[in-house]
NUTIKOL-92011 format. One record per residue: residue in three letters; x, y, z of N, C-alpha, C in turn; residue number from 1. Coordinates in nm, 4 decimals, always signed. Example, Ala and Ser with C-alpha at 12.3 -4.5 7.8 and 13.67 -1.06 7.14 Angstrom:
<pts>
PT   r    neast   nnorth      nup   caeast  canorth     caup    ceast   cnorth      cup   k
PT ALA  +1.3190  -0.5690  +0.7800  +1.2300  -0.4500  +0.7800  +1.3200  -0.3300  +0.7800   1
PT SER  +1.2850  -0.2250  +0.7080  +1.3670  -0.1060  +0.7140  +1.2900  +0.0030  +0.7870   2
</pts>
This chain:
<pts>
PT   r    neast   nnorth      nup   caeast  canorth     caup    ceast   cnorth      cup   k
PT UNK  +0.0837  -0.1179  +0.0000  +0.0000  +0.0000  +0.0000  +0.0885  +0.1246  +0.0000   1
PT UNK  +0.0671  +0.2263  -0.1077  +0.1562  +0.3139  -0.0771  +0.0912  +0.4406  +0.0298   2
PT UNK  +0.1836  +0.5260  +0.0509  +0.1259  +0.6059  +0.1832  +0.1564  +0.7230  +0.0929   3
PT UNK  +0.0061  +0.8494  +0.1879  -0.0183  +0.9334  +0.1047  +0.1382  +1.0385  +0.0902   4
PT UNK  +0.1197  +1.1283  -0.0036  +0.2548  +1.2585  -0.0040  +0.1457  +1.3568  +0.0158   5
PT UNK  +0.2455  +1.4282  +0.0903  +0.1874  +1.5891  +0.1226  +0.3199  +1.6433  +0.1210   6
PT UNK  +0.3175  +1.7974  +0.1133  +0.3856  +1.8995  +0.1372  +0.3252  +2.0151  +0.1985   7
PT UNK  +0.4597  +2.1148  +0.2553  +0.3775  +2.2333  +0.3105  +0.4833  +2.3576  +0.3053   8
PT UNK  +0.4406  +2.4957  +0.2511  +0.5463  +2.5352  +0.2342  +0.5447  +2.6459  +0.3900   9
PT UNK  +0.6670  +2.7079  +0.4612  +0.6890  +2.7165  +0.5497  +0.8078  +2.8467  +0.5157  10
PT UNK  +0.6998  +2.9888  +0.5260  +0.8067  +3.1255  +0.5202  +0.8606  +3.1124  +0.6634  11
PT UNK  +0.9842  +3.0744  +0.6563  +1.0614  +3.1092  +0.7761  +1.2357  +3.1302  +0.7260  12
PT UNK  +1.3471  +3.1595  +0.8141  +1.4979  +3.1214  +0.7601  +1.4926  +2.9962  +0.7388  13
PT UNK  +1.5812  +2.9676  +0.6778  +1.6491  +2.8075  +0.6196  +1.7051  +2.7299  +0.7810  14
PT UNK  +1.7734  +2.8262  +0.8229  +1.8325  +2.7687  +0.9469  +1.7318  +2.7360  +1.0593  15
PT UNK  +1.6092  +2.8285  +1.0415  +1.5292  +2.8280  +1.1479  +1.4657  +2.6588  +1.1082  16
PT UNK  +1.4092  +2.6213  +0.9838  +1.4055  +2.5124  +0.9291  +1.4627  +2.4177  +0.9384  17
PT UNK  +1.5507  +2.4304  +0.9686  +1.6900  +2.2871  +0.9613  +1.6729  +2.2688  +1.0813  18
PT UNK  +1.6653  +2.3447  +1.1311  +1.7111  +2.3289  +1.3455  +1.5469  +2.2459  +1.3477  19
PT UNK  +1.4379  +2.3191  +1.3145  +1.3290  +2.2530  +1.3110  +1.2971  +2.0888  +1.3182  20
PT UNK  +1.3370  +2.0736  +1.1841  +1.3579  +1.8870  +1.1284  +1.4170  +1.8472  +1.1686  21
PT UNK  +1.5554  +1.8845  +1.2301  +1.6833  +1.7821  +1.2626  +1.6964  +1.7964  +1.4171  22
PT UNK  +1.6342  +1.8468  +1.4514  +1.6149  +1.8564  +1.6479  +1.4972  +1.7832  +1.6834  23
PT UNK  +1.5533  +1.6757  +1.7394  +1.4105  +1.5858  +1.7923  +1.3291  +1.6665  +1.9061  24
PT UNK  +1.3641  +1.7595  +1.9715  +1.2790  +1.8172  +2.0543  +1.1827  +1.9318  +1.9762  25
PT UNK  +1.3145  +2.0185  +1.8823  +1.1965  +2.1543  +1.8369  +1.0976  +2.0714  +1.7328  26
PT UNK  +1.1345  +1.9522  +1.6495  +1.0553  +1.9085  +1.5794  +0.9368  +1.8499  +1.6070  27
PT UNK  +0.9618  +1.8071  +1.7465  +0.7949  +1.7434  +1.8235  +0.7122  +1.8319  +1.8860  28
PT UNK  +0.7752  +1.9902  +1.8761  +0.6999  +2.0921  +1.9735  +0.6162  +2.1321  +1.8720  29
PT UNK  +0.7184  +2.1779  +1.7151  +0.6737  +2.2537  +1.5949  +0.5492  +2.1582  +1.5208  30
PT UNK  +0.5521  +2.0045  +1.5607  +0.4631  +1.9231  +1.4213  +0.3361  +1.9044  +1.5323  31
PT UNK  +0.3892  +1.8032  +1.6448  +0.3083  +1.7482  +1.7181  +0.3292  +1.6872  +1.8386  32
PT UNK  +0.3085  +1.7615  +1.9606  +0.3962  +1.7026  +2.0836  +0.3965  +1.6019  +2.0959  33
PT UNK  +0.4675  +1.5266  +2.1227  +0.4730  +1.3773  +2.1790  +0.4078  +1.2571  +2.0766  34
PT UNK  +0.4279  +1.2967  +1.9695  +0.4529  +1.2649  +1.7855  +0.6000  +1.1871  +1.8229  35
PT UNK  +0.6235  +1.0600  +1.7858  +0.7159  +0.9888  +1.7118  +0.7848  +1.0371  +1.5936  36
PT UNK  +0.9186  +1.0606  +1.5382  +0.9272  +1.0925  +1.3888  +1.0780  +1.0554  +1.3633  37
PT UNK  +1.1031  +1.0286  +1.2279  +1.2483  +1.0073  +1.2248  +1.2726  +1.0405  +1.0531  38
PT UNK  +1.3990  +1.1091  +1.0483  +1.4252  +1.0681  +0.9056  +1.5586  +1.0199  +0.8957  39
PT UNK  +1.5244  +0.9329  +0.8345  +1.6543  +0.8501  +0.8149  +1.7909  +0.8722  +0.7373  40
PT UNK  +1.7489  +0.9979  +0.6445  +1.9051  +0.9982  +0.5381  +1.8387  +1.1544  +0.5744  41
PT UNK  +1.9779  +1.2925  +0.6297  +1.9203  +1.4013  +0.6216  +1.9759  +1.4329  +0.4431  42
PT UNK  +1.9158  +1.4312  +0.3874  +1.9413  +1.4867  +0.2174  +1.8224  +1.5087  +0.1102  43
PT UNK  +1.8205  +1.5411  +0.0629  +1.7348  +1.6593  -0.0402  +1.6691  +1.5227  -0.1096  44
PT UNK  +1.5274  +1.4913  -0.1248  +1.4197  +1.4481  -0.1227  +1.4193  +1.3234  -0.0818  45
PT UNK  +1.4858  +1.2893  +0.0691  +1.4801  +1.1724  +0.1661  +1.3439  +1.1764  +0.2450  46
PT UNK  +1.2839  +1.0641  +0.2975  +1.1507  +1.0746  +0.3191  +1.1307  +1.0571  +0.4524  47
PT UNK  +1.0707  +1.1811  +0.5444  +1.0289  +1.1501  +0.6821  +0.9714  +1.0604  +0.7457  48
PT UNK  +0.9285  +0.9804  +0.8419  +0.8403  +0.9110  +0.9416  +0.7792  +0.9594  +1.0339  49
PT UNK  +0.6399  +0.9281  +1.0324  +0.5787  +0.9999  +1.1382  +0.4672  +0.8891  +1.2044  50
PT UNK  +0.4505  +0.9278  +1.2962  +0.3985  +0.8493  +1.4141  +0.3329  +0.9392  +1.5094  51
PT UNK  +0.1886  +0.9862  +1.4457  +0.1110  +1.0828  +1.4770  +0.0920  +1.0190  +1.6369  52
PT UNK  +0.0579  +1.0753  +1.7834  +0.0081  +1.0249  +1.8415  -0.1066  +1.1069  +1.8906  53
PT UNK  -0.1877  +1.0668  +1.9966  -0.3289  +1.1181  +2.0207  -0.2832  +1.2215  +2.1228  54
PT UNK  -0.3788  +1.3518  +2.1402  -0.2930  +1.4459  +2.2391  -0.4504  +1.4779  +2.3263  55
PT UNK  -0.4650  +1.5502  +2.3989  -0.5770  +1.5875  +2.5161  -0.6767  +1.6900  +2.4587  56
</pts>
């Protein structure tokens, strides 16, 4: 089964971005607290994991 694609575009700095995705803490504050996520290769169209979880 393939899984859906989305994108989203995001006016911010590049750096503010990077720190975003590649920091397991700012990335679970910025998507979804206490969200699972990983990407496995950091490089230009490598594909995230996510592991939505239920919040209050």
């Amino acid at each position: 089964m393939a899984h859906p694609k989305s994108s989203i575009l995001i006016q911010k700095n590049v750096e503010v971005i990077w720190n975003a995705i590649t920091n397991d803490e700012s990335f679970s504050e910025w998507y979804a607290p206490g969200s699972k996520w990983s990407i496995p290769k950091l490089e230009v169209g490598s594909k995230a994991n996510f592991t939505l979880m239920p919040n209050v």
